[in-house]
C-alpha positions, 0 to 999 in steps of 0.5 A: 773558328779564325786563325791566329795572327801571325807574329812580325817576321823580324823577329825571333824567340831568341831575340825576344829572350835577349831583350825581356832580359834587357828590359827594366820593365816587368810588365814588358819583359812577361809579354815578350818571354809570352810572344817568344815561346809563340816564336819557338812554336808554342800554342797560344794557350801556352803563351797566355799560361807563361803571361797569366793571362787569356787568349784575348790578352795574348792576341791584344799583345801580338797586335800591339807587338806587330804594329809597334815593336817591342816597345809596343808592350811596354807599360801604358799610363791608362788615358782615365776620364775625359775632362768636364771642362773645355777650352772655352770654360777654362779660359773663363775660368782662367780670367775670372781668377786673374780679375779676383773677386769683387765681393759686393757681387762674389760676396767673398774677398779671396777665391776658394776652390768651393767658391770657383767650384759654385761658379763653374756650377752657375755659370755653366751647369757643370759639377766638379769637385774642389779637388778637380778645380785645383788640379785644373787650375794648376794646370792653367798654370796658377798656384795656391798661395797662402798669407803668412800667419800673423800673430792677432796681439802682433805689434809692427812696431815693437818688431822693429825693435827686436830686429837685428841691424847688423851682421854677426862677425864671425872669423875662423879660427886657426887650426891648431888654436886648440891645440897650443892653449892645451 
């Protein structure tokens, strides 16, 4: 059976105490109340019973702890899956989206998420949700945009009519106004 991994020397329980009480952060305030019953002479075990977790999980910690400090066991965003796409395949996509479509060969007038979501398909045999297309075009820096919804019997020129072609006057009236009509 290996021995355990030692714990940093430039720090103790106390310390630990002092800054899980400090912390904001449940997550990292657990491992160092953990790793400071370890600091006062507690078994291993007992430090996975403080954290509610395995042994693996403590020596997971104790590594993190001695590699970067407290701020090592602070709550990390999981990395998730890689992306699909490349650089290459977003740069194609990118600058098919600039040009727009040409509908004698897209056979559509605008770009739907379903309509890149079947070119990604053709072009490079890589299948995506429509979702994923739009997250991956928000980060290329493209935004959805939308027509104003027109009315189909809309008349432009009776609008015109109906327009308003100078600005309300509006004037304050004195404070106490109501006061002396009383």
């Amino acid at each position: 059976m290996g021995s355990a991994i030692g714990l940093r020397e430039d720090h103790d329980g106390s310390g630990l105490r002092s800054l899980a009480k400090a912390t904001k952060q449940a997550g990292q305030a657990r491992r160092l109340l953990a790793l400071a019953a370890i600091y006062d002479g507690g078994s291993r075990s007992d430090a996975a019973r403080i954290g509610g977790v395995t042994l693996q999980i403590v020596r997971d910690w104790v590594l993190r702890f001695n590699a970067e400090g407290p701020e090592g066991l602070v709550d990390r965003k999981a990395p998730g899956n890689a992306s699909k796409l490349d650089d290459s395949h977003r740069q194609a996509l990118s600058a098919l989206v600039e040009s727009g479509p040409i509908p004698a060969i897209h056979g559509v007038v605008r770009w739907r998420l379903k309509d890149l979501v079947q070119w990604i398909w053709e072009e490079f045999r890589i299948e995506l949700d429509a979702t994923t297309v739009g997250r991956e075009l928000k980060r290329l820096g493209f935004r959805k945009l939308s027509a104003r919804p027109r009315h189909h019997a809309q008349n432009e020129m009776v609008m015109e009519d109906f327009k308003k072609t100078c600005l309300p006057h509006w004037t304050k009236s004195a404070p106490n106004s109501r006061r002396a009509s009383r």
